[in-house]
RODOMAR-995611 format. One record per atom (N, C-alpha, C, O, CB): x, y, z. Coordinates in steps of 0.001 Angstrom, whole numbers, plus 500000, padded with zeros to 6 digits. Glycine has a CB too. Layout:
XYZ...
***
This chain:
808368097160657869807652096514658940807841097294660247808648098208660071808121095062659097807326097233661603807562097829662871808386097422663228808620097789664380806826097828663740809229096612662736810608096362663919811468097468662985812358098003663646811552094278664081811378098003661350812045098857660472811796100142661489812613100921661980811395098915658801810572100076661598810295101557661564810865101970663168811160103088663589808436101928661237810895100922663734810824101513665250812965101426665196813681102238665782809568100006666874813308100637664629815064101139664669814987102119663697816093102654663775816411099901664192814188102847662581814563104063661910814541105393662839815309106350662745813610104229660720813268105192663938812982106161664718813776106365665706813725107511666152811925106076665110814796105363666417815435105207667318816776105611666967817444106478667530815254104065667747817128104843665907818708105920665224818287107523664294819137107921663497819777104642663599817491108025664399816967109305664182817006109946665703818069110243666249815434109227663462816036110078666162816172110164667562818063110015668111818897110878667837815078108794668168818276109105668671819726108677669163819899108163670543820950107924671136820653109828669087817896107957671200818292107484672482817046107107672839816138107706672263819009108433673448816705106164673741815770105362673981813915106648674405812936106354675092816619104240675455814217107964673609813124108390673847811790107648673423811564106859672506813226109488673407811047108142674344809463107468674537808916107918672837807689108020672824808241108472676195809490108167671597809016108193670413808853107167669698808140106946668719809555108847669841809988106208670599810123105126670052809744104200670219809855103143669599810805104905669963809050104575671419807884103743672074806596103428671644805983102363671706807590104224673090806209104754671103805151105179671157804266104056669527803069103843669332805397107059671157805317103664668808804825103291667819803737102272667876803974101297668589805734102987667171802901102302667426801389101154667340801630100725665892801887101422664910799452102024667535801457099154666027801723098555664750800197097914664199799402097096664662802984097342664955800256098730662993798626098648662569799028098302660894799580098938659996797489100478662886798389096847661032799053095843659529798868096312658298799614096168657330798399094381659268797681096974658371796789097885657320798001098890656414798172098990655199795492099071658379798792099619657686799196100451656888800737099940656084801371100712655365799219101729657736801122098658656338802217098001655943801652097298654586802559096934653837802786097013657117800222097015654086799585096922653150797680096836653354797113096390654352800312095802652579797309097142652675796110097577652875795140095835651798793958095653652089796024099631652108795696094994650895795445094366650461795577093158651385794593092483651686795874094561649489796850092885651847797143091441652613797825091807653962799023091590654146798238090349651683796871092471655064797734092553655847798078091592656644797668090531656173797562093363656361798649091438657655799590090470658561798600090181659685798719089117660292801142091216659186797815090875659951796608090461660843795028091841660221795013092966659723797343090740663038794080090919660622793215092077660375792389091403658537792820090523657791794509093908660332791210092238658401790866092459657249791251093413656447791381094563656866789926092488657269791495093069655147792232094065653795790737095269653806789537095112654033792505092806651636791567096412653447790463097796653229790079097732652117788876097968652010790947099283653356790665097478651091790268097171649941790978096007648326792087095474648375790150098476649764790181095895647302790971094638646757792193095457645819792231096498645162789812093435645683793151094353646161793934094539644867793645094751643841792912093862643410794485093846644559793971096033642680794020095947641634794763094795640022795949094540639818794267096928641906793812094445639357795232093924638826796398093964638600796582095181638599795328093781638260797633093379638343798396093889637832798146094527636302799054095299635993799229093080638010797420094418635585797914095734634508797315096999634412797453097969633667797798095393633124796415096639635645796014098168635981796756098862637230796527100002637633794409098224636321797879097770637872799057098741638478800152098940637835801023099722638216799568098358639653800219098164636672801062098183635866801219099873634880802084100692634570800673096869635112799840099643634724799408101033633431799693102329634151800189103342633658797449101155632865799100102036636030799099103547636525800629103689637101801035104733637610797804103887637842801271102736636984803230103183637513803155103652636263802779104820636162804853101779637935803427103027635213803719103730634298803585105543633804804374106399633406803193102993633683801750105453634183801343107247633784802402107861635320803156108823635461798791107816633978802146107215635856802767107662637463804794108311636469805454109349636497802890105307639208804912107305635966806680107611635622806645108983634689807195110083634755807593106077634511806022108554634088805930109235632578805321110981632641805209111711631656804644108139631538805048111289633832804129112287634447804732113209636097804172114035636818802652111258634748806030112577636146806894112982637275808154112932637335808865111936637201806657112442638206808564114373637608810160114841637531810801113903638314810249113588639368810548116371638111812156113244637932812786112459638594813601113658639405814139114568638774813536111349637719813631113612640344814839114692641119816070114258641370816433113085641451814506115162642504816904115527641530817800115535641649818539116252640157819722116045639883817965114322642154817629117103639290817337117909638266817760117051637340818739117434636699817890119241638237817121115531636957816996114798636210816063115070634758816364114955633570816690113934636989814771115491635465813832115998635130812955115151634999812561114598636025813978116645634288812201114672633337810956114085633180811697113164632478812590113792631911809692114827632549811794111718632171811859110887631060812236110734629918813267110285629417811239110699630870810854111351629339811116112051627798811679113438627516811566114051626454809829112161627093812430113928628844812919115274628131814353114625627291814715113454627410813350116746629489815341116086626083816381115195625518817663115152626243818764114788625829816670115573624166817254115668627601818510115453628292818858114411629162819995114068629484818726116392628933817600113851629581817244113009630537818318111991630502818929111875631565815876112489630359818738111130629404820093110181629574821276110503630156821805109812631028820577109811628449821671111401629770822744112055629771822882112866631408823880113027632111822655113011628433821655113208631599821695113755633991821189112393634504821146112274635729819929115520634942820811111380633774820824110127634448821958109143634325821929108143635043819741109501634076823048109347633408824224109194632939825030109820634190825723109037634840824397109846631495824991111061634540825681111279635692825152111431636959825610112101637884826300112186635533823849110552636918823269110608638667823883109143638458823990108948639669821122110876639298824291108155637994824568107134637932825921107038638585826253106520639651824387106761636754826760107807637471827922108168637624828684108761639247829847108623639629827882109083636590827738109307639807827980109898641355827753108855641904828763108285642319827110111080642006826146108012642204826574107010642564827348106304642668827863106166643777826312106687642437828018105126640985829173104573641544830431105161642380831077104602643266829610104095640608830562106279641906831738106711643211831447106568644578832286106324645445832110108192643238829810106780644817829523106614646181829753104830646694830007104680647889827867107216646358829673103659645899829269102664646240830324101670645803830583100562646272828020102531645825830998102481644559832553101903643975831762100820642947830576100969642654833886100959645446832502099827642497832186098763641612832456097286642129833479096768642576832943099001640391831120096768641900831036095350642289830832094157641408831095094558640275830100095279643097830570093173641366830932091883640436829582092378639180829681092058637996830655089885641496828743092947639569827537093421638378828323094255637639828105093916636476826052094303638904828928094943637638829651095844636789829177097379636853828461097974637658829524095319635378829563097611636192829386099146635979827782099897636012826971099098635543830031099409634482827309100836636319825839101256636751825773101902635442824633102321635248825523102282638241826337102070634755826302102831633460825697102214632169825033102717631263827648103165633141826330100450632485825758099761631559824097099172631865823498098305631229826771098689631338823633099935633007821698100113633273820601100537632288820601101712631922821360101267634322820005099999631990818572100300631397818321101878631948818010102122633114817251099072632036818483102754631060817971104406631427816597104837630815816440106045630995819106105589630772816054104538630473814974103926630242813939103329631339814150102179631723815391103072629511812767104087631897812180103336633287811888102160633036812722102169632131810944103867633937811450101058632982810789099989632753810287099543633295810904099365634345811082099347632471809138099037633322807474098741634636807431097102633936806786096785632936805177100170634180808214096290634682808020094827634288806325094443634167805424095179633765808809093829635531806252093222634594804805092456634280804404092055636100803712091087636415805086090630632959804871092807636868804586092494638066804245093724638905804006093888640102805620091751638560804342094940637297804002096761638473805747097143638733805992098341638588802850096340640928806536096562638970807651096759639160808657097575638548809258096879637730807901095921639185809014098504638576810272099502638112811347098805638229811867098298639222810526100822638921811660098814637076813318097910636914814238098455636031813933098960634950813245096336636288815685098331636608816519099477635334817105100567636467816844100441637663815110100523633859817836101528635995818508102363636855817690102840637859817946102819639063819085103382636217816492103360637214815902104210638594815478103052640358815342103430641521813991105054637815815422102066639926814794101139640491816326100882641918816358100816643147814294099724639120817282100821640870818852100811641521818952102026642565819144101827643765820158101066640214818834103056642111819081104571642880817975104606643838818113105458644716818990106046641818816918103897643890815991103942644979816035102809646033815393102697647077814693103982644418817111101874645390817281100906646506818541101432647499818562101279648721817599099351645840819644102126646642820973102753647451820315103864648185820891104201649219822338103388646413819294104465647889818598105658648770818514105629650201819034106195651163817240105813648426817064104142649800816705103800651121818277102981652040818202102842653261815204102645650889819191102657651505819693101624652257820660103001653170820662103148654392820609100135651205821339103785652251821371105335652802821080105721653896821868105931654819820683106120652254819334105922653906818988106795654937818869105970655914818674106433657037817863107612654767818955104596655723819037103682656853819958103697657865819723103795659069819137102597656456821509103550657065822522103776657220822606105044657982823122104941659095823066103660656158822172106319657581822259107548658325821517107706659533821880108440660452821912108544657555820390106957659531819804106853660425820123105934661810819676106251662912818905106651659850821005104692661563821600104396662295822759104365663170823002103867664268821448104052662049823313104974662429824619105516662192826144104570662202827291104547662650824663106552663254825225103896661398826515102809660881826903103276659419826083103777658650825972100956660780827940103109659181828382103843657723828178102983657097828227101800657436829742104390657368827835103546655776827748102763654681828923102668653623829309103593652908826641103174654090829394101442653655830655101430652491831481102416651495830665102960650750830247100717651637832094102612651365832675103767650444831668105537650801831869106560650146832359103045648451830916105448651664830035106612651249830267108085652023830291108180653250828528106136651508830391108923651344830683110525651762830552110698653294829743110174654061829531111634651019831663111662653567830875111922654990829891112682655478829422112458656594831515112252655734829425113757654631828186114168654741826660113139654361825537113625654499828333115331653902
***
């Protein structure tokens, strides 16, 4: 939302520059189906036709961080230890272990990615948040 974006820009930045000013909050681009004011640009797709295209979307793009593709036969095993770095970054909490995750993408019934990758993209963003503000994030490296 613009109150996200305008403290991402401001702890990037590090001081009340006019960048942070400058932001115009236009609902459209926070979703283009239901925005918060304004008319939608266009309709929602169903879900199993956002469902079908996450999917070709997964199945069709290198996970980085030299994970690779999905179906390659290594893929468990560098997602086994992108997991593995994580918990050291984040330690262990009452869910247990990140190891015992679905490695395997999985595109629920709502379009939704669920399962490890879904995990590593939520510690990402909370990350660059964190870096961006410059409040530390729990257990996490100093670089």
């Amino acid at each position: 939302d613009t109150q996200t974006s305008l403290g991402l820009a401001h702890g990037i930045i590090g001081s009340d520059s006019l960048a942070s000013y400058n932001i115009k909050h236009d609902a459209v681009t926070f979703s283009t189906f239901d925005p918060e004011v304004g008319h939608p640009i266009c309709d929602e797709p169903s879900k199993q036709v956002q469902k079908s295209e996450v999917e070709d979307l997964l199945a069709n793009t290198e996970i980085p961080m030299g994970v690779g593709f999905p179906n390659s036969s290594d893929y468990s095993a560098k997602m086994a230890g992108i997991l593995a770095e994580l918990q050291e970054l984040i330690g262990k909490g009452r869910a247990g272990l990140l190891s015992a995750l679905n490695y395997p993408m999985t595109v629920n019934d709502d379009a939704k990615v669920v399962g490890a990758l879904n995990l590593l993209k939520f510690f990402a963003q909370q990350m660059l948040y964190s870096w961006a503000s410059g409040i530390h994030y729990s257990k996490a490296a100093a670089e």
